[in-house]
Backbone as CSV, one residue per row, in Angstrom:
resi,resn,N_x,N_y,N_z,CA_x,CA_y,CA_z,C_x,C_y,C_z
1,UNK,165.366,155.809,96.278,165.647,154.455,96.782,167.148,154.245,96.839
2,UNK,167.716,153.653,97.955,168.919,153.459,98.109,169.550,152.244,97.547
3,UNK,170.788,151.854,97.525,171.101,150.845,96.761,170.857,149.461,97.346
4,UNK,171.032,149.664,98.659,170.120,148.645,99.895,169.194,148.216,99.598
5,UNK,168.334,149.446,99.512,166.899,149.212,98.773,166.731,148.561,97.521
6,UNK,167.265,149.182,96.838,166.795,148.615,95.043,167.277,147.009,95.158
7,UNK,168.909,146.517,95.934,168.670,145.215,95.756,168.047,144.019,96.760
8,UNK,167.077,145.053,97.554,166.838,143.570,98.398,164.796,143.532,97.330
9,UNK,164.468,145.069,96.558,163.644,144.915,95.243,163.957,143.855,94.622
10,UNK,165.180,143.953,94.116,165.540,142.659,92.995,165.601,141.087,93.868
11,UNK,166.205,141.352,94.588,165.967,139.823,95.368,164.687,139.086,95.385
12,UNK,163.618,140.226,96.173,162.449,139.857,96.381,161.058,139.574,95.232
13,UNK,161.594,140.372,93.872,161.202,140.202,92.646,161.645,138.471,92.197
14,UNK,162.982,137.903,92.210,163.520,137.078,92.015,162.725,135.891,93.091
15,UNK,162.738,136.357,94.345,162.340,134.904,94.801,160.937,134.704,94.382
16,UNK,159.775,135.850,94.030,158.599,135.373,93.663,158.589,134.455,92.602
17,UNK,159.133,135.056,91.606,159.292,134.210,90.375,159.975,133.215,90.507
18,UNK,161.047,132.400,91.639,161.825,131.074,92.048,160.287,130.185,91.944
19,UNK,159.704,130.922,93.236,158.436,130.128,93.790,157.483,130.078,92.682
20,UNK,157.135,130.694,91.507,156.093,130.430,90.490,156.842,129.648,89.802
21,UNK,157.932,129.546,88.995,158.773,128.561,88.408,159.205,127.463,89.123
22,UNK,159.593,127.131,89.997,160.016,126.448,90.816,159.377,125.277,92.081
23,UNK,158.334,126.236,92.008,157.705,125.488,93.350,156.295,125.687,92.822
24,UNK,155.368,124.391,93.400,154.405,123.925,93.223,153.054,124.134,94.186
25,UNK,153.575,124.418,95.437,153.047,124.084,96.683,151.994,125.937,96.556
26,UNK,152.176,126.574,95.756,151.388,127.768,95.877,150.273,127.814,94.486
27,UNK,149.165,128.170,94.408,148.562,128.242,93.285,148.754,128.944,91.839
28,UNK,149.703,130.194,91.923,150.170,130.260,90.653,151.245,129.369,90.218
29,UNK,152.243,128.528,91.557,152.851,127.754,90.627,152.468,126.591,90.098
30,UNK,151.473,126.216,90.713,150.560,124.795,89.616,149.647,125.567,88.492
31,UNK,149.379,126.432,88.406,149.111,127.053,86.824,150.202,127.260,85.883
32,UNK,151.023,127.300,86.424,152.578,127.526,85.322,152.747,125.978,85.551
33,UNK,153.147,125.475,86.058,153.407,124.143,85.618,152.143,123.431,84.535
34,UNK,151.103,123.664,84.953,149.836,123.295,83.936,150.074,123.729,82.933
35,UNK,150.451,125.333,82.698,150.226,125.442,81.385,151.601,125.012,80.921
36,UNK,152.562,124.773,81.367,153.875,124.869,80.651,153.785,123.035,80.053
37,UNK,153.056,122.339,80.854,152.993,120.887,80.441,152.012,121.316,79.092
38,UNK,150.955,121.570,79.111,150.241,122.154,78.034,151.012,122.259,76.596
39,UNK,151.953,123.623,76.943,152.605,123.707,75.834,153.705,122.834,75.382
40,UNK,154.003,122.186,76.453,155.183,121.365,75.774,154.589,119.862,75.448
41,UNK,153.168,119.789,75.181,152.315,118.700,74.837,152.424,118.831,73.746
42,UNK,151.573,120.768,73.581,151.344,120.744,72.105,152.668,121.094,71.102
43,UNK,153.886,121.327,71.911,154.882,121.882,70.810,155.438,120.165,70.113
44,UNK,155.497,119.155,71.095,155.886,117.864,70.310,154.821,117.444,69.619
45,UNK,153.433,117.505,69.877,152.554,117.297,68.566,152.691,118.260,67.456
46,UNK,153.480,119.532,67.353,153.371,120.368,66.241,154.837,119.549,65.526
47,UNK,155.544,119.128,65.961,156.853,118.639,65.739,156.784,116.769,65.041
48,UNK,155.778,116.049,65.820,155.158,115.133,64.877,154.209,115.622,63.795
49,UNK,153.360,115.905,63.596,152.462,116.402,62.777,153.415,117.386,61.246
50,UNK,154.421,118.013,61.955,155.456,118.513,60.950,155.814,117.320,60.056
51,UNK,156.301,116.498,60.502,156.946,114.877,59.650,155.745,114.405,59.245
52,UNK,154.680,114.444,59.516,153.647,113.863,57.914,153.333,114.781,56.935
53,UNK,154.064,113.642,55.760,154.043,114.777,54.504,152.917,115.494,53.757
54,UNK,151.794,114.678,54.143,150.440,115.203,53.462,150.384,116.188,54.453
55,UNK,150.078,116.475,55.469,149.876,117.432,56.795,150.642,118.913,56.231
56,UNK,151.890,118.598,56.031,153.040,119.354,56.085,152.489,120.310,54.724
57,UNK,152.027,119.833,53.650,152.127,119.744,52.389,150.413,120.935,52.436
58,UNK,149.746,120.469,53.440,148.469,121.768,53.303,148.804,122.646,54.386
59,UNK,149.533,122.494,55.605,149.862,123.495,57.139,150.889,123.502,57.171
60,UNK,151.892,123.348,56.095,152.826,123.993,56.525,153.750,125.168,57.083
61,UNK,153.091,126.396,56.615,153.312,127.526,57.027,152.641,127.983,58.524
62,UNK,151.511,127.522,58.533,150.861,126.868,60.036,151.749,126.198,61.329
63,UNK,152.161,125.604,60.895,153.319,124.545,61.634,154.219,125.303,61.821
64,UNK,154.937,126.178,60.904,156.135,126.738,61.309,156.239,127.783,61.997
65,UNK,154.660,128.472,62.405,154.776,129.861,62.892,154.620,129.075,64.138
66,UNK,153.450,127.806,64.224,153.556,127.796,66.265,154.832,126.930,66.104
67,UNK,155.610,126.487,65.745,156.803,125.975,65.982,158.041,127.590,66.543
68,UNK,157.812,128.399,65.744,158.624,129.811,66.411,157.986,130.584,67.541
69,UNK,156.437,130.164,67.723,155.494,130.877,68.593,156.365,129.596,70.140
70,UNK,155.903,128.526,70.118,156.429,127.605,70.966,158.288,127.747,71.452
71,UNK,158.533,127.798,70.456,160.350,127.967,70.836,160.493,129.722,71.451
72,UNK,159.697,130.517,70.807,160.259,131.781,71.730,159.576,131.674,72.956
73,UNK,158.218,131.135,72.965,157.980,131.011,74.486,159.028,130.013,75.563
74,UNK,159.548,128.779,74.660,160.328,128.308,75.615,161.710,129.042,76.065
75,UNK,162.175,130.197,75.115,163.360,130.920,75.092,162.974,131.622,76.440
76,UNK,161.936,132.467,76.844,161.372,133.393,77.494,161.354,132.627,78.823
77,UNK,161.042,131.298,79.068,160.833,130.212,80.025,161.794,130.410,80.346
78,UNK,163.380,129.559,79.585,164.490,129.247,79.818,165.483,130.499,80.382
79,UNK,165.515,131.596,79.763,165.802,132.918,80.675,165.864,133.499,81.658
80,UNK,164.277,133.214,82.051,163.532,133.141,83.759,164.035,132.131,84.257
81,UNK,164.070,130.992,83.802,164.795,130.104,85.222,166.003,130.560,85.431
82,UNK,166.578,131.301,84.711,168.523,131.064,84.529,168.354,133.137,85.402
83,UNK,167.121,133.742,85.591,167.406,135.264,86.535,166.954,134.932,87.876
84,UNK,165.742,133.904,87.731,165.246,133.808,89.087,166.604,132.754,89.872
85,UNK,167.179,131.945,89.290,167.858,130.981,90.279,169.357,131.668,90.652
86,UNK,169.809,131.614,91.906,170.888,132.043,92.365,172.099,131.832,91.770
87,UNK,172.187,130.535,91.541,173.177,129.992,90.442,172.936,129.466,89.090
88,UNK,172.893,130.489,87.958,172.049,130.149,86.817,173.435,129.436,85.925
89,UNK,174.677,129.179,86.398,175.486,128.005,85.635,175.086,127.068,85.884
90,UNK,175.159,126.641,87.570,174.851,125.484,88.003,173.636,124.941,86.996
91,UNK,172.631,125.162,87.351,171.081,125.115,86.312,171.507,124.640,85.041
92,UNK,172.298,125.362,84.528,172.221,125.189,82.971,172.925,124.097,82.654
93,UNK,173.630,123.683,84.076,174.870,122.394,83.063,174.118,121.301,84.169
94,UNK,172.880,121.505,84.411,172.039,120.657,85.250,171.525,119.941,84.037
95,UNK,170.579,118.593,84.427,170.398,117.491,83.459,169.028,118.417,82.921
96,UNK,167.609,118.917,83.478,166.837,119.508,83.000,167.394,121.145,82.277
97,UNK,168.560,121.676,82.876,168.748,122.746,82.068,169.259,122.625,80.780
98,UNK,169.828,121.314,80.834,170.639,121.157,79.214,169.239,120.447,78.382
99,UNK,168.328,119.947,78.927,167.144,119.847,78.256,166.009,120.762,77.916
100,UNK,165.919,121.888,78.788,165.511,123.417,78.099,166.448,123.773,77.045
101,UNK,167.392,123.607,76.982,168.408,124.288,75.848,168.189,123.485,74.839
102,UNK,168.699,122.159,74.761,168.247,121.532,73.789,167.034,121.645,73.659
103,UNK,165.149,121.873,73.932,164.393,122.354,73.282,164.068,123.410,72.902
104,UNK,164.839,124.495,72.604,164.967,125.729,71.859,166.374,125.815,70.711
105,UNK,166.944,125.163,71.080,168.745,125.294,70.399,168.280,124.789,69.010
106,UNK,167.845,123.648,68.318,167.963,123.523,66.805,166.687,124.169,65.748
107,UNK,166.162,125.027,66.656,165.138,125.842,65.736,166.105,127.136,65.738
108,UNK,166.647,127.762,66.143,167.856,128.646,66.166,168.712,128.420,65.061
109,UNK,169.436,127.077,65.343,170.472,126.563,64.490,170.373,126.298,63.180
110,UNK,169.246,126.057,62.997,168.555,125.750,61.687,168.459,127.158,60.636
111,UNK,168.455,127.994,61.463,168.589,129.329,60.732,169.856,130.005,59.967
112,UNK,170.591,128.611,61.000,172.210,128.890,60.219,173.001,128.180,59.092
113,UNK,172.020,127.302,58.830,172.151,126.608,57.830,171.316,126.350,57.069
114,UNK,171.314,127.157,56.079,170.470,127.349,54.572,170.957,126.765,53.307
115,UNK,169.926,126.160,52.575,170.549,126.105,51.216,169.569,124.493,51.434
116,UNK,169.738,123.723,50.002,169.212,122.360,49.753,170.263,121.654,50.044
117,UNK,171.467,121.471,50.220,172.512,120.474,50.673,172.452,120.291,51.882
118,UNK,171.961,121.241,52.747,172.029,121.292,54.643,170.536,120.631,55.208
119,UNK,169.692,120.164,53.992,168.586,119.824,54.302,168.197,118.599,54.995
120,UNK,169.312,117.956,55.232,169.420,116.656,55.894,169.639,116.732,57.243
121,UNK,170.613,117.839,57.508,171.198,118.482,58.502,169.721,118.908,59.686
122,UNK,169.021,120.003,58.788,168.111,120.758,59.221,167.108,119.810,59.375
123,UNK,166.845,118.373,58.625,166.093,117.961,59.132,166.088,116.459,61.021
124,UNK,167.258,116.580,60.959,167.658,116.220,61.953,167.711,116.782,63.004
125,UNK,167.790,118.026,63.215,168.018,119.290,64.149,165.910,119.279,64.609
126,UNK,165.918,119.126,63.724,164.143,119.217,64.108,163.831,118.387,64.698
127,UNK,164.411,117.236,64.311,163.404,115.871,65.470,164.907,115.926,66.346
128,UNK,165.499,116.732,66.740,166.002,116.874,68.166,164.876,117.657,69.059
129,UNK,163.858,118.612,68.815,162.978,119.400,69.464,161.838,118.242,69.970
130,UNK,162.337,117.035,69.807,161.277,116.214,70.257,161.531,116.020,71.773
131,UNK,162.871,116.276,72.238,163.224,116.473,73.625,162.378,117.577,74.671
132,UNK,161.705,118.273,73.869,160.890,119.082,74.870,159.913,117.722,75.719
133,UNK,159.702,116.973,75.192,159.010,116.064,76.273,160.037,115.701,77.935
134,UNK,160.962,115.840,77.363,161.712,115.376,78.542,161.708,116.165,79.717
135,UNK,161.092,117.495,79.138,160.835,118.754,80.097,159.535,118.427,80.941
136,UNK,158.748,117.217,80.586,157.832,117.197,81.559,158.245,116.105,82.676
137,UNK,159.776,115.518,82.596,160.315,115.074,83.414,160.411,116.070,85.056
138,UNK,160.460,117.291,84.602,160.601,117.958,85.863,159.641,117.652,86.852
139,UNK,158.032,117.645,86.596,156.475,117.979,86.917,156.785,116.869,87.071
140,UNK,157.145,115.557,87.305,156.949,113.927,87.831,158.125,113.674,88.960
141,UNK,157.203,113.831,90.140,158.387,113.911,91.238,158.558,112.447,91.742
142,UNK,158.025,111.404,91.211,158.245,109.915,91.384,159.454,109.418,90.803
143,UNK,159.640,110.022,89.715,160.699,110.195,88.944,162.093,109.828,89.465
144,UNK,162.281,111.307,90.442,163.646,110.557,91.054,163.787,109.145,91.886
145,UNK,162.276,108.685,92.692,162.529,107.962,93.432,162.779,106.760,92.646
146,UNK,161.774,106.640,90.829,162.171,105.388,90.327,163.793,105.195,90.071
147,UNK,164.419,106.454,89.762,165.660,106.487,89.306,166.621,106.167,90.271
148,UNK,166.508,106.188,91.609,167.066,105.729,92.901,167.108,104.485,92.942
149,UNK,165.579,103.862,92.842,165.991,102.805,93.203,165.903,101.404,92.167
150,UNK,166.170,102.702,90.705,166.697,101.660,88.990,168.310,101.536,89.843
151,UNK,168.863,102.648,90.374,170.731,102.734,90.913,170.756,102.004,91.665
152,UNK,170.009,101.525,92.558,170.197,101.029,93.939,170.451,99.129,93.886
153,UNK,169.113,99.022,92.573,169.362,97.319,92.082,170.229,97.322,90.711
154,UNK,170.761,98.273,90.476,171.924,97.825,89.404,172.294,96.117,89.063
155,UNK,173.062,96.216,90.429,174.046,95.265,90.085,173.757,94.066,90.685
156,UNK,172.481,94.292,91.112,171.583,92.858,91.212,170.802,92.027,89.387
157,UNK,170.324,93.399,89.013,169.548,93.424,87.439,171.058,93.069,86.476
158,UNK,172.541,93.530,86.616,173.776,93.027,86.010,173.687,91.563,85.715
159,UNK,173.640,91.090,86.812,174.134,89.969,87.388,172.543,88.997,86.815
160,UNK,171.543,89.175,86.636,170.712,88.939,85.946,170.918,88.893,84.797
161,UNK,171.023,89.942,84.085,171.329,90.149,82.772,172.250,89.200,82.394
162,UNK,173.559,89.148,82.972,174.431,88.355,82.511,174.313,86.765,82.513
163,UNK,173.530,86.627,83.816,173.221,84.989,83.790,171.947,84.544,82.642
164,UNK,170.889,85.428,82.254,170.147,85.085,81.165,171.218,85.501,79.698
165,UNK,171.956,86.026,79.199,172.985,85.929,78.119,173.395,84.701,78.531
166,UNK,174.088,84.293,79.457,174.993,82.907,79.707,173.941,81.729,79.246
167,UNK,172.901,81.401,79.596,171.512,80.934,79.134,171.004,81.167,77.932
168,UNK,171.104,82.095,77.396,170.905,82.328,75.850,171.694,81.903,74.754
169,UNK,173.625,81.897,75.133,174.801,80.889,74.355,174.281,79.736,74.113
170,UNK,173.710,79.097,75.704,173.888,78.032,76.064,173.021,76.801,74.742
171,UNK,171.148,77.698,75.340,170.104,77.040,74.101,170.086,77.293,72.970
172,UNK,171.122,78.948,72.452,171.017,78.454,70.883,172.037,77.753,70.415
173,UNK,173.001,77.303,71.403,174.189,76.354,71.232,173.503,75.088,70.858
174,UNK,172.463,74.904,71.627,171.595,73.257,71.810,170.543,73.405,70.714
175,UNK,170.068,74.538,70.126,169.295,74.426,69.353,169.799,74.377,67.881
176,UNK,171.049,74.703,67.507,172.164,74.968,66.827,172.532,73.028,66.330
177,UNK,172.663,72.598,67.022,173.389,71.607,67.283,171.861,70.377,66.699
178,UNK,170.760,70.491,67.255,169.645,69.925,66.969,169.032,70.251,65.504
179,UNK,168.778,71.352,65.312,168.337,72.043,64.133,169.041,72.395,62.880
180,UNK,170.377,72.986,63.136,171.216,73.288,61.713,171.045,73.999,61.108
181,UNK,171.726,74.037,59.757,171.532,75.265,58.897,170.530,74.784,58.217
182,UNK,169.680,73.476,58.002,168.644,72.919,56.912,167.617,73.457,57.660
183,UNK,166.987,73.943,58.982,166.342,74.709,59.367,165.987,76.300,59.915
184,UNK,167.050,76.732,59.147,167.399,78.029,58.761,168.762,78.549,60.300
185,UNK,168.491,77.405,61.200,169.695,77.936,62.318,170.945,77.662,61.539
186,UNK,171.145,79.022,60.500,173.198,78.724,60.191,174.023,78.805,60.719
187,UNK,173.617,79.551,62.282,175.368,79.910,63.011,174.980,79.929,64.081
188,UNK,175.692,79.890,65.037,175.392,79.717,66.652,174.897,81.239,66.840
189,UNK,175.528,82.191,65.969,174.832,83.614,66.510,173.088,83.920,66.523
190,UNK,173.334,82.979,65.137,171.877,82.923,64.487,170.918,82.656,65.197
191,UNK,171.148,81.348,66.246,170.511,80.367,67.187,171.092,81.423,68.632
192,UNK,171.692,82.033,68.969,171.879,82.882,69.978,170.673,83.702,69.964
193,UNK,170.290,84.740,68.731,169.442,85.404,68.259,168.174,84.999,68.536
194,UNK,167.704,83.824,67.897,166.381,82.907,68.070,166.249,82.770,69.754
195,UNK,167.261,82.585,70.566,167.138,81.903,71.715,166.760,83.632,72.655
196,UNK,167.127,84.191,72.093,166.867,85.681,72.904,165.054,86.295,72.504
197,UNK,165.294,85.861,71.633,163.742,86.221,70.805,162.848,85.615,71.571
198,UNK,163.063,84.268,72.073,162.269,83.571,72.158,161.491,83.616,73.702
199,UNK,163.464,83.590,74.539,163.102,83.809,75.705,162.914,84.586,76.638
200,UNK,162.522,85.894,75.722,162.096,87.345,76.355,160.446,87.251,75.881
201,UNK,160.158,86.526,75.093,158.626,85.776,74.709,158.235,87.255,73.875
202,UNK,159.283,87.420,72.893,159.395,87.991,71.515,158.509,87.673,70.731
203,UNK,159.146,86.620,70.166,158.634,85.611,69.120,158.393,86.492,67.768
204,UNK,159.763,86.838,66.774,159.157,87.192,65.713,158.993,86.443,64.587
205,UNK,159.217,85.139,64.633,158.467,83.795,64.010,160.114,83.957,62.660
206,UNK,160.659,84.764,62.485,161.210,84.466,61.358,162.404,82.959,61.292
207,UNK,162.549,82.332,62.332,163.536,81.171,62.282,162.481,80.450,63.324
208,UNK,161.851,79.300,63.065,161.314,78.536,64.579,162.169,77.112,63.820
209,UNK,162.160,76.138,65.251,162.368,74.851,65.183,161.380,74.017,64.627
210,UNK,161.618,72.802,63.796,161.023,71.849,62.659,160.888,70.611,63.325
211,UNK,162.035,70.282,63.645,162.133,68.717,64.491,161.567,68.655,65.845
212,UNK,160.834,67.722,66.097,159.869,67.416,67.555,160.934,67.798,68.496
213,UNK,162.350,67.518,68.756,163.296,67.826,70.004,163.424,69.325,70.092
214,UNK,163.687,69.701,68.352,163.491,71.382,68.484,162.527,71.937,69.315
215,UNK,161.608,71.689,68.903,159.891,72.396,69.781,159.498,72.139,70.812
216,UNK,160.141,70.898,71.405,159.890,70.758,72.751,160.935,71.444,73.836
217,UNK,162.221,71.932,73.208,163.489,73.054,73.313,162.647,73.525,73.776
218,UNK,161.898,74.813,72.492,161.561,75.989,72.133,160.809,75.737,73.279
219,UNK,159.891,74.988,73.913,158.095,75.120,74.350,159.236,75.371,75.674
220,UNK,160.185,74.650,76.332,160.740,75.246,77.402,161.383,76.406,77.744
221,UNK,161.605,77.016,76.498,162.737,78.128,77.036,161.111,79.111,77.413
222,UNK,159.597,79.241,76.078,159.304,79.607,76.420,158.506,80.258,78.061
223,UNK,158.360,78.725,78.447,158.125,78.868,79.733,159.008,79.585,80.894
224,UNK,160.093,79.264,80.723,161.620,79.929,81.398,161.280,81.207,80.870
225,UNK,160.399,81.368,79.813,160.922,83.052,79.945,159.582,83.780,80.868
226,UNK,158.772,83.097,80.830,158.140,83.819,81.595,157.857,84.191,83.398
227,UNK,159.016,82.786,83.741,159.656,82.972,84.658,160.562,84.145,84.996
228,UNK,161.133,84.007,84.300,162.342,84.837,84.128,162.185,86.477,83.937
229,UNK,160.702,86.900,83.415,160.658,88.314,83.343,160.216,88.875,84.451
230,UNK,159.512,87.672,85.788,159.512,88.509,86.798,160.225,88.599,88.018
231,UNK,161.775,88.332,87.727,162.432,88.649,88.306,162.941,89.709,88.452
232,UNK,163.609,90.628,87.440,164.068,91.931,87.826,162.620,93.094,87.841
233,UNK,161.426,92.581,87.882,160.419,93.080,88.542,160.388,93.203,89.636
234,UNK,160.550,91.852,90.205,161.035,91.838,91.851,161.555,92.679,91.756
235,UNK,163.404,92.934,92.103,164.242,93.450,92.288,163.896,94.682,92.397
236,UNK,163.418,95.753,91.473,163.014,96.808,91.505,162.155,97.021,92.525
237,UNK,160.941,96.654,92.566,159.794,96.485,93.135,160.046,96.540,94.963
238,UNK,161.357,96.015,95.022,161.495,96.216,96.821,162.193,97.276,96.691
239,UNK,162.965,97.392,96.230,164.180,98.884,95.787,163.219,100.099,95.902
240,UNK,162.311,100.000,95.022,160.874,101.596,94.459,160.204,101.639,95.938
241,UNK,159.563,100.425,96.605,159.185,100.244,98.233,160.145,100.983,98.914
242,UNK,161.083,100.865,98.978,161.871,101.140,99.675,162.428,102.523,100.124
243,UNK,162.345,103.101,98.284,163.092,104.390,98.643,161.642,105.151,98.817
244,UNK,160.229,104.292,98.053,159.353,105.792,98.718,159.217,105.883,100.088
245,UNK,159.389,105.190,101.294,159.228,105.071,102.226,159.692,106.271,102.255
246,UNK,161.426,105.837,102.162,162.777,107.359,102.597,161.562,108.718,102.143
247,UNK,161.193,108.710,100.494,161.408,110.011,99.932,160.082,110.604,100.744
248,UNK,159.188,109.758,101.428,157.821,110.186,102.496,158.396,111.538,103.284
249,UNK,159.561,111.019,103.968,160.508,111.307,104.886,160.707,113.341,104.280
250,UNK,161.025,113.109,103.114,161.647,114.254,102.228,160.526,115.781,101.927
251,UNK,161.150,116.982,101.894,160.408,117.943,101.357,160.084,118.077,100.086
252,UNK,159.615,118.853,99.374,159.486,119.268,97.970,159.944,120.361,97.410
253,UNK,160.264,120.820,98.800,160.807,122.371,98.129,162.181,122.543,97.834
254,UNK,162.363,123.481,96.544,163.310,123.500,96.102,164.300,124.627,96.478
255,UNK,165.625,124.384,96.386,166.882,125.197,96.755,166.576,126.649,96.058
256,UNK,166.444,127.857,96.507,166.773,128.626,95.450,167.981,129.154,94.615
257,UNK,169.021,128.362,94.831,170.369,128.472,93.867,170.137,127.671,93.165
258,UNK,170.067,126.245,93.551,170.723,125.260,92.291,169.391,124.964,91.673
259,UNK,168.113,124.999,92.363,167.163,124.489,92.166,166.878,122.663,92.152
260,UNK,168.072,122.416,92.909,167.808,120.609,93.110,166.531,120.775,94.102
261,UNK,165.407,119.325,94.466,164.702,118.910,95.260,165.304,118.033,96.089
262,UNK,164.522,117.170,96.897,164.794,115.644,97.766,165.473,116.008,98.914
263,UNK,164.922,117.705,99.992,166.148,117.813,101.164,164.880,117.090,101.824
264,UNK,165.838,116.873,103.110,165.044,116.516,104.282,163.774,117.687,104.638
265,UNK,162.809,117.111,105.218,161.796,117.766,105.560,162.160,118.801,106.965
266,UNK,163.484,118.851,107.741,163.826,119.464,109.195,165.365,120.495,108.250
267,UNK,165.294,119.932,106.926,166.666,120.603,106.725,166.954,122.162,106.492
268,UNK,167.793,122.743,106.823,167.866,123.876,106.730,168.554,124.910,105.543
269,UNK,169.672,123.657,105.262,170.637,124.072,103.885,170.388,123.259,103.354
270,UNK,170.561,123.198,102.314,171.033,122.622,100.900,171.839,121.439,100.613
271,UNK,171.563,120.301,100.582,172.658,119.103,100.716,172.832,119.369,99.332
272,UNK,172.887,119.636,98.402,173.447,119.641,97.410,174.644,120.914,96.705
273,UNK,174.235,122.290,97.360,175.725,122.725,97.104,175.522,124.161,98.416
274,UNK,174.534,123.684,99.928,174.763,124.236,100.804,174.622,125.906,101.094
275,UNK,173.502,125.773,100.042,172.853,127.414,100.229,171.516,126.791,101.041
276,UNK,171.440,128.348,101.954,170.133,128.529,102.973,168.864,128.491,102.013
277,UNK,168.032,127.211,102.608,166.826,127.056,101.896,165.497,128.016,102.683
């Protein structure tokens, strides 16, 4: 075999495995995505189930082998994406590649720090492996479109935000002023606090109003709040309309360098760093 030969082998080895890792649209790659959701179901239930102490205390040695059985399979995962993809930096300093890393990185790390003083350490490093859930962020392709169009009403939901705070000074200023410290409101923060509790329809009962003007306050803000929560429902709600229309528009298939999604369905390159799709 010539050298021609052997690498257009490796290429063609590489793009199968793009398309089983990568892409969905063929039947072994919805079995790897199945099972890989699978395991990264059961590796955060082995990772809760670790933190109860009675559990821990009869399976523990149980726990810790599929906890190394789960992390070398995700090591073995994380490898393959970083031979099959054209650009395996790009990937890795990508938002899902730094979330494969972080669900293998503090079962590693943990090995480097031994002893009973680092045990605080090591136990923190463990409920970082709870991020393997975030890996089933990939498999939810609605995902980006909610995240489009959470960006798109920003600074409509700002401007919300800020006018219900301005509204929240305002009534625990008035409730402050009515009520006092003889009804446990001691400080305008205090009554800021109450007034946020109240009018997100919280209610954790620990400060309410005593005096009839108080409660008839309170009985309004509650109503205002339930006004008020379906507004940046709206907002979103035409934004999410909006962009699924666009993302209808869009393919699914992914780049084989960077491995981004969302090109046009007629596109030919890569809007994202302009390799032939």
């Amino acid at each position: 075999m010539t050298d021609d030969q052997g690498k257009r082998a490796v290429s063609g080895w590489r793009r199968v495995l793009f398309e089983v890792i990568f892409e969905a649209d063929t039947p072994a790659g919805r079995w790897f995505d199945v099972l890989l959701i699978v395991n990264i179901l059961a590796s955060v239930a082995v990772v809760m189930l670790d933190s109860v102490a009675s559990i821990n205390d009869k399976a523990g040695s149980g726990l810790q082998a599929a906890e190394w059985f789960f992390t070398i399979l995700f090591t073995v995962e994380y490898g393959l994406r970083l031979i099959c993809v054209g650009r395996p930096v790009r990937y890795a300093v990508s938002f899902f590649g730094i979330v494969d890393l972080l669900a293998i990185a503090p079962t590693y790390v943990s090995l480097l720090l031994p002893g009973t003083r680092y045990l605080l350490v090591v136990r923190i490093l463990r409920v970082l492996r709870i991020f393997r859930i975030l890996k089933l962020g990939a498999f939810i392709q609605e995902a980006t479109v909610l995240k489009q169009a959470l960006l798109a009403s920003r600074r409509k939901i700002l401007v919300f935000l800020f006018t219900v705070l301005i509204m929240a000074v305002i009534l625990g200023s008035l409730v402050y002023l009515i009520e006092g410290p003889k009804h446990g409101f001691t400080s305008i923060p205090k009554s800021v606090y109450w007034s946020i509790v109240t009018l997100t329809t919280v209610g954790y009962g620990d400060i309410s109003p005593q005096t009839p003007l108080g409660q008839m306050l309170a009985s309004g803000i509650m109503i205002l709040g339930y006004s008020i929560i379906a507004v940046p429902t709206g907002i979103v709600t035409v934004h999410l309309a909006e962009k699924s229309r666009r993302e209808s528009a869009f393919s699914r298939q992914a780049c084989p360098q960077c491995s981004q999604e969302g090109h046009d369905s007629d596109a030919v390159h890569c809007k994202y760093c302009g390799a032939k799709l």
